[in-house]
C-alpha positions in Angstrom: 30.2 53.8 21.4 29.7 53.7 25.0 28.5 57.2 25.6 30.3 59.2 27.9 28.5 60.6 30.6 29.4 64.4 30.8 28.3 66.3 33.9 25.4 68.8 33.5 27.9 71.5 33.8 31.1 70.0 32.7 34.3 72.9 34.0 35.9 72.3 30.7 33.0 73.1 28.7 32.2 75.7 30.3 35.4 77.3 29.9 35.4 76.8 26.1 31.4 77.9 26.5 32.7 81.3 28.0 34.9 81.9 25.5 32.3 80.6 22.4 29.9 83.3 24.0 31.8 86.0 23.3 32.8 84.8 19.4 28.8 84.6 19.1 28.6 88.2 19.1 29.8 88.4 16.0 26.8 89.5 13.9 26.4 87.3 11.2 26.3 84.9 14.7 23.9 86.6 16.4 21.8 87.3 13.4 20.4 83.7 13.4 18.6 84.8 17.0 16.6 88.1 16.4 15.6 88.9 19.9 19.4 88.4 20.7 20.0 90.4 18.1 18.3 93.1 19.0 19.3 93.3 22.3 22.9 93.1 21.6 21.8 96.4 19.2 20.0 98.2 22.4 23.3 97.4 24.2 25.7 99.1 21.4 23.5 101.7 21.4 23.6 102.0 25.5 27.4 101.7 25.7 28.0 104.6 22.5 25.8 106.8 24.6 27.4 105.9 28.0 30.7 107.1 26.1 29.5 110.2 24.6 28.8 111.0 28.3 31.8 110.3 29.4 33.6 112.2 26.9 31.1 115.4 27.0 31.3 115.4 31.4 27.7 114.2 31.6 26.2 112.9 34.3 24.2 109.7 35.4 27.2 107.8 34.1 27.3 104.9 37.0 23.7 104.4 36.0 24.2 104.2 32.2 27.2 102.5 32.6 25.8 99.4 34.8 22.6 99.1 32.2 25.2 99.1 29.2 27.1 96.2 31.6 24.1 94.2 32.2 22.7 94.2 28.6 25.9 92.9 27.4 25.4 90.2 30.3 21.9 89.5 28.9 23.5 89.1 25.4 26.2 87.2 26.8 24.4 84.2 29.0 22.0 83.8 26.0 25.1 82.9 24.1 26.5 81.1 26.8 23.7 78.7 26.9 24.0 77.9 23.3 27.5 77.4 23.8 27.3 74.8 26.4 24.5 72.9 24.9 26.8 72.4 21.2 29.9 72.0 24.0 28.4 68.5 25.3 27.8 67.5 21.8 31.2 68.3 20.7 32.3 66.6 23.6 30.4 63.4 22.3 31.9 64.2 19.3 35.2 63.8 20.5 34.3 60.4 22.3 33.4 59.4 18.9 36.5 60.5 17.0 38.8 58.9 19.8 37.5 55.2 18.1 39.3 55.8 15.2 43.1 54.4 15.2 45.6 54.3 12.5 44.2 51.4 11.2 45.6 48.9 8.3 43.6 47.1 5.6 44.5 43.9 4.6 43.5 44.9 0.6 42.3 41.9 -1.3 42.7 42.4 -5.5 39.4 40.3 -5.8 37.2 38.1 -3.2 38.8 35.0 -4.4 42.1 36.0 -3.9 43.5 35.2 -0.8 47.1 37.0 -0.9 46.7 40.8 0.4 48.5 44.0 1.0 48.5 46.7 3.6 46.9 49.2 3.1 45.5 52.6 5.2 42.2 52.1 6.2 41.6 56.2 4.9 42.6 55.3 1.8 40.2 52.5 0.4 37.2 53.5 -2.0 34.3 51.8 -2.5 34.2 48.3 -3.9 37.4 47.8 -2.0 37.7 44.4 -0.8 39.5 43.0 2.4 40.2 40.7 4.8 39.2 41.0 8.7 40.7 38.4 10.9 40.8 37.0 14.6 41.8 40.4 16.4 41.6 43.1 13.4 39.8 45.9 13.4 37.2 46.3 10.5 38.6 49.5 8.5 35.8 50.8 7.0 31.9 50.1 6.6 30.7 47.5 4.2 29.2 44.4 3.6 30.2 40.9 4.6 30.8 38.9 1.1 32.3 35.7 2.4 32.8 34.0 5.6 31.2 34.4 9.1 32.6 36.2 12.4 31.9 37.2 15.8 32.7 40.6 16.1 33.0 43.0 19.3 30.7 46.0 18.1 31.3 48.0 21.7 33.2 50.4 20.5 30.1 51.9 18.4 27.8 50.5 20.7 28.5 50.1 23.7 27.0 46.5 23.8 29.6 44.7 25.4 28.3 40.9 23.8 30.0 39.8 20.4 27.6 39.7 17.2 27.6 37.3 14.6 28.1 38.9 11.2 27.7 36.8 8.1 27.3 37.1 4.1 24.2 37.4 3.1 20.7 38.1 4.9 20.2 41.1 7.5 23.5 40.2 9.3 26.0 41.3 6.9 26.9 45.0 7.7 29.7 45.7 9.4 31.3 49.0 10.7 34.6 51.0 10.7 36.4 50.8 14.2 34.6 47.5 15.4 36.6 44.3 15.7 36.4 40.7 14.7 37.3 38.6 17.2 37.1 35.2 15.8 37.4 33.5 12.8 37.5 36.0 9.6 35.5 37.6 7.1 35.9 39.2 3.6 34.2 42.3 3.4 33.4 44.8 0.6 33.9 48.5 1.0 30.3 50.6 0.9 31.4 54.1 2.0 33.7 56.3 0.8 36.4 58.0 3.3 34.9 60.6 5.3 31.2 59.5 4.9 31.3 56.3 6.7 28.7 55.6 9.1 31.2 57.2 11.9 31.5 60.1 10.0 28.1 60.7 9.6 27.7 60.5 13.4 30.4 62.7 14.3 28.8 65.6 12.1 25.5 64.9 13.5 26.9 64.9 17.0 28.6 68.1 16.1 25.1 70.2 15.3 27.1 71.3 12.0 23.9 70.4 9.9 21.2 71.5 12.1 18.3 73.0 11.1 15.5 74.6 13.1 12.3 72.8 13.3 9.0 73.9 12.2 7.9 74.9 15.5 11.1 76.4 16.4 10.8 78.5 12.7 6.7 79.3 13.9 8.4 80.1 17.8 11.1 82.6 16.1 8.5 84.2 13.7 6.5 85.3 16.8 9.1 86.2 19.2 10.5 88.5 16.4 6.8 90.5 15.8 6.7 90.8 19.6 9.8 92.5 19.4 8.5 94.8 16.5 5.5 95.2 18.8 7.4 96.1 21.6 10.2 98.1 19.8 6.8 100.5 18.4 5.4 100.4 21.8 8.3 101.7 23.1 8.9 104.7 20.7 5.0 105.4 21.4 5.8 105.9 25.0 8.5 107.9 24.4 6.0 110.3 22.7 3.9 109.8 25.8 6.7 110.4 27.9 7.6 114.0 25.8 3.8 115.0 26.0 3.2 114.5 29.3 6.4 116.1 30.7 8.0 113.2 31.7 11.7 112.7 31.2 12.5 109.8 29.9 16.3 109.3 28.3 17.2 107.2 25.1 19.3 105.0 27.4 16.1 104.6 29.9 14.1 103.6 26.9 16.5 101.1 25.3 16.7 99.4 28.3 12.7 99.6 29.0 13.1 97.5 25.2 14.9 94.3 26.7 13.3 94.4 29.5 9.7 93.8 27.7 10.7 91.4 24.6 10.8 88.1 25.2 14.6 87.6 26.0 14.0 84.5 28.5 13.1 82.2 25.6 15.1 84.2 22.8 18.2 83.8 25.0 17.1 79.5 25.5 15.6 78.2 22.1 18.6 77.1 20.6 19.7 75.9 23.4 16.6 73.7 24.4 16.8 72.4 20.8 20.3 71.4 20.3 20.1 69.9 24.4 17.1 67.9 23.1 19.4 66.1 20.5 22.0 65.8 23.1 19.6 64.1 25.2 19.1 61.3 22.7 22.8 60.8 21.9 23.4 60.3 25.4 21.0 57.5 25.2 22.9 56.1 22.1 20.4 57.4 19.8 21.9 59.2 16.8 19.0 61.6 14.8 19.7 63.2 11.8 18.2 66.2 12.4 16.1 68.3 15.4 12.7 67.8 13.3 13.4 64.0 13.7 13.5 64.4 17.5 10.6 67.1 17.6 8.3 64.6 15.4 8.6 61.9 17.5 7.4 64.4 20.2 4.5 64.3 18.4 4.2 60.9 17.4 0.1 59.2 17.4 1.0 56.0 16.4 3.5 53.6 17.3 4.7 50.8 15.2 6.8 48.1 17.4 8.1 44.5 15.6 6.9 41.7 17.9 9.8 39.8 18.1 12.6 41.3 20.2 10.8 44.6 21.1 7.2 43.1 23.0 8.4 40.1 23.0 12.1 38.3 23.8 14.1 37.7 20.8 13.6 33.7 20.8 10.6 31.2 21.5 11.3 29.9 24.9 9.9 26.8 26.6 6.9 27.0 29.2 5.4 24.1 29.9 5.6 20.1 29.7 3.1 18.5 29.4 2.7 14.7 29.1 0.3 12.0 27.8 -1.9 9.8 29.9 0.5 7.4 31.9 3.5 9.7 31.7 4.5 12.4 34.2 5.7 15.8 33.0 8.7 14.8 34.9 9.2 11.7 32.2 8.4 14.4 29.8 11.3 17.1 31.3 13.8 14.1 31.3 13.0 13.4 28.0 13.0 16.7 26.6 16.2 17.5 28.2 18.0 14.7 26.6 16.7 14.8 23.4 18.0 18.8 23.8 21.0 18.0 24.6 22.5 18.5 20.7 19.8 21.4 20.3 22.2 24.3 20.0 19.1 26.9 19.1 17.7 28.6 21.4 14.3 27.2 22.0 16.4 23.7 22.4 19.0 26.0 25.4 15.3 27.1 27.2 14.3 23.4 27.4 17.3 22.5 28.9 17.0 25.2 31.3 13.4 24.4 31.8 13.7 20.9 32.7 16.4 21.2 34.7 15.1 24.6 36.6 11.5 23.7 37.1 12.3 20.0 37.8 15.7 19.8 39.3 17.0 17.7 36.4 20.7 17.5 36.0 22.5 17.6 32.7 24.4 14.1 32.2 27.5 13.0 31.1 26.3 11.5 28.2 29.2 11.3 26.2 30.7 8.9 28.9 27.5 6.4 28.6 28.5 5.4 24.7 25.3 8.1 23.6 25.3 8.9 19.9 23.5 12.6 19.2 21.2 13.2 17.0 21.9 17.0 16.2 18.7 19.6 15.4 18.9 20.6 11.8 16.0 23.0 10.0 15.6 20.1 7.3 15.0 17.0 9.9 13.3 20.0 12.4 14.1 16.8 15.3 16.8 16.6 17.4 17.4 13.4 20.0 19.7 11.2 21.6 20.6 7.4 21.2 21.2 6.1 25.0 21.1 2.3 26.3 18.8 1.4 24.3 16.3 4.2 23.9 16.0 6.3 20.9 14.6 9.7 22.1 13.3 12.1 19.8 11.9 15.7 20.2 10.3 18.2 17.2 8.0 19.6 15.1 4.4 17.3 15.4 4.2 16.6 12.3 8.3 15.5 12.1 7.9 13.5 15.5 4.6 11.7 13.9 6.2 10.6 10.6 9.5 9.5 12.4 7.1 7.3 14.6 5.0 6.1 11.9 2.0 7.6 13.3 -0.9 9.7 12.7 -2.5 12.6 14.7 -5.8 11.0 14.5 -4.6 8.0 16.0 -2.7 9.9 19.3 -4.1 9.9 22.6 -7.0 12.6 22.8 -4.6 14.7 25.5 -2.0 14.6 23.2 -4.2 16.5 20.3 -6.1 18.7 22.5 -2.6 19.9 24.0 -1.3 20.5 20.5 -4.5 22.4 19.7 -4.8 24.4 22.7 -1.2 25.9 22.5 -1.7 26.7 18.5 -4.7 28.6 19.7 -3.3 30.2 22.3 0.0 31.4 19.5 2.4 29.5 20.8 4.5 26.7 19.3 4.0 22.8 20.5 6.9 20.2 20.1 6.2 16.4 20.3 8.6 14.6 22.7 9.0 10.6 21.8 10.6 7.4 23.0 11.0 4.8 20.4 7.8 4.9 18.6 5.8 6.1 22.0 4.7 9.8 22.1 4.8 10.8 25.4 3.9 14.5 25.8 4.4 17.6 24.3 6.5 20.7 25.2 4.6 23.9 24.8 7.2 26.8 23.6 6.0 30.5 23.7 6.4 33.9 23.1 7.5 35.6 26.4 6.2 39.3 26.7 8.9 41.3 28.2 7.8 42.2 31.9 6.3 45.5 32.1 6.0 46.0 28.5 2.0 46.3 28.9 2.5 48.8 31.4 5.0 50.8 29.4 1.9 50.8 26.9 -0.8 51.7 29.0 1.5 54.8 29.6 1.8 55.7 26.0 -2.2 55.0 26.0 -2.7 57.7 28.4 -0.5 60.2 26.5 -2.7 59.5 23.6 -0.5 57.8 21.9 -1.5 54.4 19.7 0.4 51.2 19.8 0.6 48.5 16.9 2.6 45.3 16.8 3.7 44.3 13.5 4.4 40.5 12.8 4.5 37.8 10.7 2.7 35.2 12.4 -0.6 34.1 11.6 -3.6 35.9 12.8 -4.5 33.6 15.7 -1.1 33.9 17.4 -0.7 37.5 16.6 -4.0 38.2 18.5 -3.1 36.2 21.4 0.4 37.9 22.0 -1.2 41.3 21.2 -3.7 40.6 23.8 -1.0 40.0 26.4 0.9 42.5 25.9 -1.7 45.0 26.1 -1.0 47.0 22.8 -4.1 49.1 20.9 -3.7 47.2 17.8 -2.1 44.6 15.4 -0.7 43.1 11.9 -0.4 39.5 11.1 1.3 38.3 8.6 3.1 41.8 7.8 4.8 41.8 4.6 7.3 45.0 3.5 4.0 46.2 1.2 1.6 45.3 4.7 3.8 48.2 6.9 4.0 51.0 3.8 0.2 51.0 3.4 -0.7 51.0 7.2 2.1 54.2 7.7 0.4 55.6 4.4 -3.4 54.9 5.6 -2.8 56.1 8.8 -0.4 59.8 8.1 -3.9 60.7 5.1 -5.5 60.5 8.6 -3.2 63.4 10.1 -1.4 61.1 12.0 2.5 61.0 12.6 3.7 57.4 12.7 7.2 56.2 14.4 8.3 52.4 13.7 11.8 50.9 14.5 13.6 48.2 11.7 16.9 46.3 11.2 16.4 45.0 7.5 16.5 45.8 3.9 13.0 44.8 3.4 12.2 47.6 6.8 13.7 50.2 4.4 10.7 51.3 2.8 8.5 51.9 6.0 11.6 53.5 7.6 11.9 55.6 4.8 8.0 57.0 4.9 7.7 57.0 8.5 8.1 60.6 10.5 10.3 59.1 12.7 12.3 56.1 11.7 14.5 54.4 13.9 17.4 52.1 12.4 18.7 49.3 14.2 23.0 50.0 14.1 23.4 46.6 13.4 20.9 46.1 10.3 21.2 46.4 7.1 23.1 49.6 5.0 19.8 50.1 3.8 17.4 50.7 6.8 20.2 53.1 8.2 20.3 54.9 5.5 16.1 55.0 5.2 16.0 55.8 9.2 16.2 59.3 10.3 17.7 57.9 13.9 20.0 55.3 14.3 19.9 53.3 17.6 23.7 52.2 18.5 22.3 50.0 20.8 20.1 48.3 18.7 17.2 47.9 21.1 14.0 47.9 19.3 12.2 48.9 22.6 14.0 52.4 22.8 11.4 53.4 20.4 9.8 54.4 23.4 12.2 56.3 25.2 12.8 58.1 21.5 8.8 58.9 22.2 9.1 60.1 25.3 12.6 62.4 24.9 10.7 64.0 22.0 7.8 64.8 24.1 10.3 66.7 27.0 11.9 68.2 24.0 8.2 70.3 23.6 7.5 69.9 26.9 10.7 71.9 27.7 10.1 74.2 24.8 6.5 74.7 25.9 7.0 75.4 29.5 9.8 78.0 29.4 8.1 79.6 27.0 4.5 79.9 29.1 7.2 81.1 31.6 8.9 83.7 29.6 5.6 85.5 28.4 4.1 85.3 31.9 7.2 86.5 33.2 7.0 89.6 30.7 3.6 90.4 31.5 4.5 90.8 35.4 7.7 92.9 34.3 5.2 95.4 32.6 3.5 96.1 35.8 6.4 96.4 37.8 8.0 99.2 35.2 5.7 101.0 33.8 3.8 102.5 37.0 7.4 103.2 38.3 8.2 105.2 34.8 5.3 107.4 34.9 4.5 107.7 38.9 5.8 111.5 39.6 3.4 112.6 36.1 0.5 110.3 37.0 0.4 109.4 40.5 -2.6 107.6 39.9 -0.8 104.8 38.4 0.4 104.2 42.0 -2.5 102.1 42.4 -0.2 99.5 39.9 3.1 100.2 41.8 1.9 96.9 43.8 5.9 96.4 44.2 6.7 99.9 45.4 9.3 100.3 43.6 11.6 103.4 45.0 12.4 105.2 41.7 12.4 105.2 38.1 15.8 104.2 37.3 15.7 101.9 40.2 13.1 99.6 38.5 14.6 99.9 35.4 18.0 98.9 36.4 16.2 96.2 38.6 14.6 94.9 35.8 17.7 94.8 33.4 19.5 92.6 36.2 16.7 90.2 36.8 16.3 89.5 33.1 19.9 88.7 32.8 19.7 86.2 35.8 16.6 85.1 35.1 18.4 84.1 31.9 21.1 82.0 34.2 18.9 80.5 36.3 16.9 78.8 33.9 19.9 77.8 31.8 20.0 74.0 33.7 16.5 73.4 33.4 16.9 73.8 29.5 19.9 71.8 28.9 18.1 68.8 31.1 14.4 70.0 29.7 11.5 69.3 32.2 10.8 66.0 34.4 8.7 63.8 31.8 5.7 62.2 33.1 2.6 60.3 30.8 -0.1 62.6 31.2 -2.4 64.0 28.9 -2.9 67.0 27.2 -5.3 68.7 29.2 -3.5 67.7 32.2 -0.2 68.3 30.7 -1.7 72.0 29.9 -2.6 72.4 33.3 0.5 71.6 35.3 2.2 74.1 32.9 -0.1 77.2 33.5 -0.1 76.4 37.0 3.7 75.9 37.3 5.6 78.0 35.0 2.2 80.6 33.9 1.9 81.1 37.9 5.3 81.5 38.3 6.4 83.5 35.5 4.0 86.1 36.9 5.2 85.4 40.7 8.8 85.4 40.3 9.6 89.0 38.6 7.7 90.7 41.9 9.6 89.0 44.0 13.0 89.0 42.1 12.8 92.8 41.0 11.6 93.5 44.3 14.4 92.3 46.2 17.4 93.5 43.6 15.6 97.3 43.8 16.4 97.3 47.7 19.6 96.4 46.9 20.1 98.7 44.3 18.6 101.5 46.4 20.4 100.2 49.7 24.3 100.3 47.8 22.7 103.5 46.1 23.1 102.2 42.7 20.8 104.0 41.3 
């Protein structure tokens, strides 16, 4: 899927938002969010008084009557958060849905039958079997039994370059709504309808199976005893308030409630959560659940695949490098013939080599009467037959046996060359003309650029790096030196990644690793956060707990880093909500009790002009205060690599100093306009 990019504050969901708010106040709704719900109860209890007064004549009605209006407010923009934080993920969830098609199956009675029928693509069950050819869209997730395609995945994924899929191996899963667009495959049904691997994101999208996270569950248990704290605080002061002489109404008090709970994060901490999993489906990153993006917010250790996440997908070539009496130009020319029928990879970066570094041009060989000699894994040589010359290029030991000759007998360059790049992990390849070696191509692993600083990052942050691969030990510790990560494993087999994730979590360690196969399935599986390559195997996305449509193993550490804001987010509001309710304290109280105990003047730093002035000033700056911070949790809190300490810091400084800053100034300024348009 190529993810729709949906304005911060989209105008049609907030429109839907607005009306979402108000369903939210049903209580079985609002339950879910106690400091909500308990406002929402101060409120009833407001607006029933405000209309016994106005039936019975009383009076102080524009007062009551503009605290029962901004309660509701305060109830209502809480709501109204939420709503537009599950609105963007419905929207995605729409962008999703709009794949599908009324698509046709061509059903198959068995996979060597080659007459089919149509079929609706909701209608096949598992086991199904059907063809996908040149231009068809595949109908339904499964595995590739027979044949081999290249097939246009950018409807899921958004990656615009065709993928091979084939039988057998890691390459064979294949999912509803993409399209083949050459040749044809047969495919075998693996989902049932309405649990296919689009389904599964569309629900997840939705937020119709989340669950609140640990800390959000330890966050909810505490805001809810402050609220019992306050709620018993309040009733003592209304004691006070009776013994001392001082008159302080039901309606007064109810609001004095809201005002000193903690309704900044009550009204927000759904909303940061579900915006935290919007955040990763916006990067193409599908999680299962909100405790999959909070643990990788607290990830230790990551575990990265060397090939394709540190390092580029392919060995590439670096360097020629000839024999006594040769050139490394004789050596590109060589090289770039003998590559000529080299359709891998490494064979395409020779080419390019030779003809980038040296300004060799391709030739028209076919024209001179060449015959090729294609590269095949058996042979492990590929070469060229051209007036005369018989050019060869390979594995050493291939190139030596074709040429009748042994390593002990080559030029000493030739065998310290052939050393010195096994040492150093990468790959040598013996260039020869006839039965003359002359010079050796040195192929590599190329670090991404960057990469080493992207892990020096995650160093600071405390985070631990390991690359996992299956070379041998001396190459492993050459490209793990390069690229700068903490640690290594050579020669990884399935058993190799369990027991490190195993070893490492008895430690108290959270562990995050990315996979694309069957035999990744296991680590996936006991990993906190797993992240499943789209295009692997059934398996590893169903092991995963994230799926990456992208299927970019090095988004592992974006994953990292968007489950860091997530806490960071959660974190910071939070030190800015209690800090704000401490400041709100001093700025009431004095005011309550001033005309009984005019000491207490001495903590009426804002001079507040009466006592239902400051209340009703209060009342309005918590529901703004609500408003204003409603951006800042749906796009969470600039991320930067810093540590703890540091990180701790920034956050006492920024949001502890202005939680307590902001309620003097804002109540300050709303009481002389309150007390200027003699609302109170």
């Amino acid at each position: 899927m190529t993810t729709k990019v949906i304005p911060l504050l989209d105008a049609a969901i907030l429109r839907q938002a607005a009306l979402d708010a108000v369903v939210k106040l049903w209580p079985a709704k609002l339950v879910r969010n106690p400091v909500m719900f308990v406002t929402a109860i101060v409120a009833l209890l407001v607006t029933m008084l405000l209309l016994r007064d106005l039936a019975t004549g009383r009076g102080g009605l524009l007062f009551a009557g503009q605290l029962a209006a901004w309660l509701w407010f305060t109830v209502l923009f809480a709501n109204f958060a939420e709503a537009i934080a599950e609105g963007r993920g419905k929207a995605h969830a729409d962008a999703l849905r709009a794949t599908r098609s009324e698509t046709r199956a061509k059903l198959l009675s068995s996979s060597d039958d080659d007459k089919w029928e149509s079929k609706a693509a909701d209608l096949l069950v598992v086991g199904d079997i059907v063809l996908v050819e040149a231009g068809d869209i595949v109908p339904a997730d499964g595995e590739v039994i027979e044949g081999i395609a290249s097939v246009n995945e950018s409807a899921v994924t958004g990656e615009s370059a065709p993928v091979i899929r084939e039988s057998g191996g890691d390459r064979s899963a294949v999912t509803g709504g993409t399209t083949v667009i050459s040749d044809w495959i047969k495919v075998r049904v693996t989902a049932e309808p309405g649990s296919s691997f689009l389904d599964r994101m569309i629900a997840l999208v939705e937020g119709a199976q989340r669950q609140k996270t640990p800390n959000e569950l330890a966050l909810s248990i505490l805001l809810s005893g402050m609220t019992l704290i306050f709620l018993i605080a309040v009733v003592t002061l209304w004691g006070l308030a009776g013994y001392s002489g001082t008159v302080l109404s039901v309606t007064v008090l109810a609001a004095l409630l809201v005002t000193l709970i903690p309704t900044t994060i009550g009204g927000l901490l759904s909303a940061i959560g579900i915006a935290g999993m919007d955040r990763l489906i916006r990067f193409n990153v599908i999680a299962t659940s909100g405790r999959a993006v909070e643990a990788a917010g607290d990830v230790d250790t990551l575990l990265l695949d060397k090939t394709g996440t540190i390092t580029y997908g392919n060995r590439l070539a670096a360097a020629f490098i000839p024999v006594p009496g040769k050139t490394d130009r004789d050596v590109a020319e060589a090289a770039l013939l003998s590559s000529l029928a080299d359709e891998t990879p490494e064979g395409r970066s020779i080419v390019a080599l030779a003809m980038g570094q040296f300004g060799q041009a391709e030739p028209n060989a076919g024209h001179l009467g060449a015959t090729f000699i294609p590269f095949s894994a058996q042979t492990r040589i590929s070469g060229i037959d051209l007036g005369g010359r018989s050019i060869r290029k390979g594995a050493v030991d291939a190139i030596l046996k074709s040429t009748g000759t042994t390593i002990e007998s080559t030029f000493a360059a030739f065998r310290d060359a052939v050393e010195s790049i096994s040492r150093s992990g990468g790959t040598p390849l013996a260039v020869a003309d006839g039965q003359t070696l002359i010079g050796v191509i040195h192929l590599k692993d190329v670090v991404k650029p960057g990469i080493k600083e992207r892990f020096a990052a995650l160093r600071a942050m405390g985070i631990k790096t390991v690359m996992v691969t299956g070379d041998n030990p001396v190459t492993a510790a050459a490209i793990a030196s390069e690229a700068g990560v903490d640690d290594y494993i050579a020669e990884a087999t399935p058993q190799d990644k369990l027991a490190y994730i195993k070893a490492e979590q008895a430690k108290g360690r959270l562990i995050a690793m990315c996979g694309d196969g069957t035999n990744d399935a296991p680590a996936l599986a006991q990993a906190d956060v797993g992240v499943a390559m789209q295009t692997g195997t059934q398996a590893a996305r169903e092991a995963g707990n994230m799926v990456d449509l992208d299927s970019n193993p090095t988004k592992l550490i974006e994953v990292t880093e968007i489950g860091k804001q997530l806490l960071m987010t959660r974190g910071s509001l939070t030190t800015f909500s209690i800090a704000n309710d401490v400041a709100k304290y001093f700025a009431i109280i004095p005011a309550l009790f001033l005309a009984t105990y005019p000491e207490l003047g001495a903590l009426n730093v804002m001079r507040l002009e009466t006592p239902e002035s400051a209340i009703l000033s209060a009342v309005i700056f918590n529901a703004l205060v609500i408003i204003a911070l409603i951006p800042l949790a749906l796009k969470g809190i600039s991320y930067r690599p810093i540590g703890a300490a540091a990180l701790l810091r920034r956050n006492l400084l920024v949001y502890g100093l202005g939680g307590l800053v902001a309620p003097f100034v804002g109540i300050k300024i709303i009481d002389i306009v309150v007390t200027t348009l003699r609302l109170a």
